[in-house]
C-alpha positions, 0 to 999 in steps of 0.5 A: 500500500502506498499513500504518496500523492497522486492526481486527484480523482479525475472520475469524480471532477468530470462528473460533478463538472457534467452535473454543473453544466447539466444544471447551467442549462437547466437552469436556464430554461427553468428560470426564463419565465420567473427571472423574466417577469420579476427582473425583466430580463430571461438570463437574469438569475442563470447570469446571477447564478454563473458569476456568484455561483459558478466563477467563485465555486470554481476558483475555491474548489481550484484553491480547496484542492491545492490546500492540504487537507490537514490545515482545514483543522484549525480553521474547524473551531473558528469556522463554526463559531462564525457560522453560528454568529451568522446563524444569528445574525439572520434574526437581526433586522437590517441584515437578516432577510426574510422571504415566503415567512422564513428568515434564512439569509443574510443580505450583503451588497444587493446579494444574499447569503445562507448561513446554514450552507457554510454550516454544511461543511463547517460542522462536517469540518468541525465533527471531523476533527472532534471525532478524530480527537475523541478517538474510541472515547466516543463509545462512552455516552458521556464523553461521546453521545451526550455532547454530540446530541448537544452540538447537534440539538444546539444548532438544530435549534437555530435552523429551526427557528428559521425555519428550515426543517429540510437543511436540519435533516440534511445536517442531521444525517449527515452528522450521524453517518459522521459519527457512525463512520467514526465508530460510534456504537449501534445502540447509539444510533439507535437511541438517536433513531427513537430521539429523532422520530419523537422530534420529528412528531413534535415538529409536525404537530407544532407546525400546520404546514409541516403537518400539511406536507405529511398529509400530502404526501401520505394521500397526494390527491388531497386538495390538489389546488390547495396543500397539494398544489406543490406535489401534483404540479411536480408529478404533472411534470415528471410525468409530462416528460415521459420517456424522452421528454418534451424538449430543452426549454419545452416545459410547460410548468415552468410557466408559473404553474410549479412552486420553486421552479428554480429551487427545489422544484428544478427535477420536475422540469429536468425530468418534464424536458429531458425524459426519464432515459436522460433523468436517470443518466443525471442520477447515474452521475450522482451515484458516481459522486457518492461511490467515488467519495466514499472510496476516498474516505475508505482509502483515506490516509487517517481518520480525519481525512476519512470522516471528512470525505465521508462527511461532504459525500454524505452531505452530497447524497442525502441532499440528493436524495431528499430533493428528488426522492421529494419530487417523484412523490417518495418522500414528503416536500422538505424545500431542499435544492438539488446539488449543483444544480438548483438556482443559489449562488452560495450553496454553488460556490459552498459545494464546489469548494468542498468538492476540491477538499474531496479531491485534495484527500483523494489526492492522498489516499492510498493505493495498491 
């Protein structure tokens, strides 16, 4: 076994490049009617997308895979304190912004921010090195499970005041695959299992909209014009698209009648325009990503590098799999943007960037 330095996995770049350049020109043809009637122009927010998104997640995913990897250690405490400052700082009036009754962002110079896709990773970094420190002591409830409930249910807390009920189950699972990976035990997961699923009551019977979306999803013919408007309009499109679609920039839902065209909703019109054959080849490269990231964790030099690599590619794939498993009708909504390629400068250039810290590991790892 040999763990010198080597390329970069070459597999897992092309496929994430052919993702983004899939979300480029879906985006463009998703966006068109809204970007045209809210700013008067059909590129707007495919433009946006490009120069806030694209050009800077390039030149940081560039930058993250020449920065070697161990260095990211000392930026994890910091990093996550920051995250948090600006966790709160969207509840502050004058820079926090509010729209459709959630505050999630942060304006700055005419754009906004999302806090809680900086936390994806700062908290992947920051679980990576703690978990690393902690060693076999995580198997201990007191010096394992107990603080990192407590981590986790402290930030959960701030998400879903939000709210953001989707991004919370994304870091959620993504931090106990985290924790699994790092050697935790079964019957710590299983304890977290039972704590989730009573939080996740709570959750629905302290909020009527998430109630709603459950209702929806356990009878989606249940108000089709009312709380089942979303779901339908998406399973409309999926199944306008048959087998090879209608055509690039041929969707006819994207003419104001799909909730978040742009957003989490973006899958709909792919499958409505491409067609099942082609939708499928999408998720193909999805599940490339998820095997090769997961082969760079397994083949990581040391246990950091490993859970952080499992770290981004969980993250990657839960997100995934929540936001399409969502618009075929297997899962509930959740609101959750599909990586890549959904409309949001900072979840780009955030998940870019992270990508060439996964390229920089896979640079490290060991080889026959």
């Amino acid at each position: 076994m040999s763990t010198r330095p080597h390329h970069p996995d070459y597999t897992l770049l092309a496929c994430v490049f052919i993702i983004v350049v899939i979300g480029i020109v879906m985006l463009t043809s998703a966006s068109s009617v809204v970007s045209y009637e809210h700013f008067g122009s059909s590129n707007y927010l495919v433009n946006h997308q490009i120069i806030y998104g694209l050009l800077i997640g390039i030149a940081g995913m560039y930058v993250a895979s020449r920065i070697e990897y161990h260095r990211w250690k000392k930026f994890a405490l910091p990093l996550l304190v920051l995250t948090v400052i600006l966790l709160i700082a969207v509840f502050i009036p004058g820079i926090g912004y509010g729209s459709g009754g959630a505050r999630r962002w942060i304006a700055v110079a005419g754009n906004t921010f999302q806090p809680t896709e900086l936390l994806k990773f700062s908290f992947i970094l920051y679980l990576a090195t703690w978990l690393e420190k902690r060693g076999k002591s995580i198997k201990d409830v007191s010096y394992g499970l107990v603080p990192f409930v407590v981590i986790l249910g402290a930030l959960g807390l701030l998400i879903i005041m939000e709210p953001d009920f989707g991004t919370l189950m994304v870091i959620a699972i993504t931090s106990i695959i985290v924790y699994f990976v790092a050697g935790a035990p079964i019957k710590h997961l299983l304890w977290m299992f039972g704590g989730g699923l009573a939080l996740f009551y709570l959750l629905i019977k302290t909020s009527s909209y998430r109630a709603d979306r459950l209702t929806v999803f356990l009878n989606p013919d249940l108000d089709p014009q009312g709380i089942g408007y979303h779901i339908n309009q998406a399973l409309l499109a999926v199944g306008s698209g048959g087998i090879f679609g209608l055509g690039l920039g041929h969707s006819r839902q994207k003419y104001n009648f799909l909730p978040e065209v742009t957003g989490d909703s973006i899958f709909a019109v792919i499958a409505e325009e491409l067609g099942f054959i082609l939708s499928l080849l999408l998720i193909g490269l999805y599940f490339i990503v998820m095997i090769r990231g997961f082969m760079t964790a397994r083949r990581a030099p040391d246990t950091f590098g490993k859970l952080l690599a499992a770290g981004i590619t969980s993250w990657i794939t839960v997100q995934t799999l929540i936001n399409i498993g969502a618009m075929v009708g297997l899962l509930p909504l959740t609101g959750i943007p599909l990586p890549f390629i959904s409309y949001g400068s900072s979840a780009l250039a955030i998940s870019l960037t992270c990508v060439g810290v996964l390229l920089n590991i896979s640079k490290q790892t060991s080889t026959v």
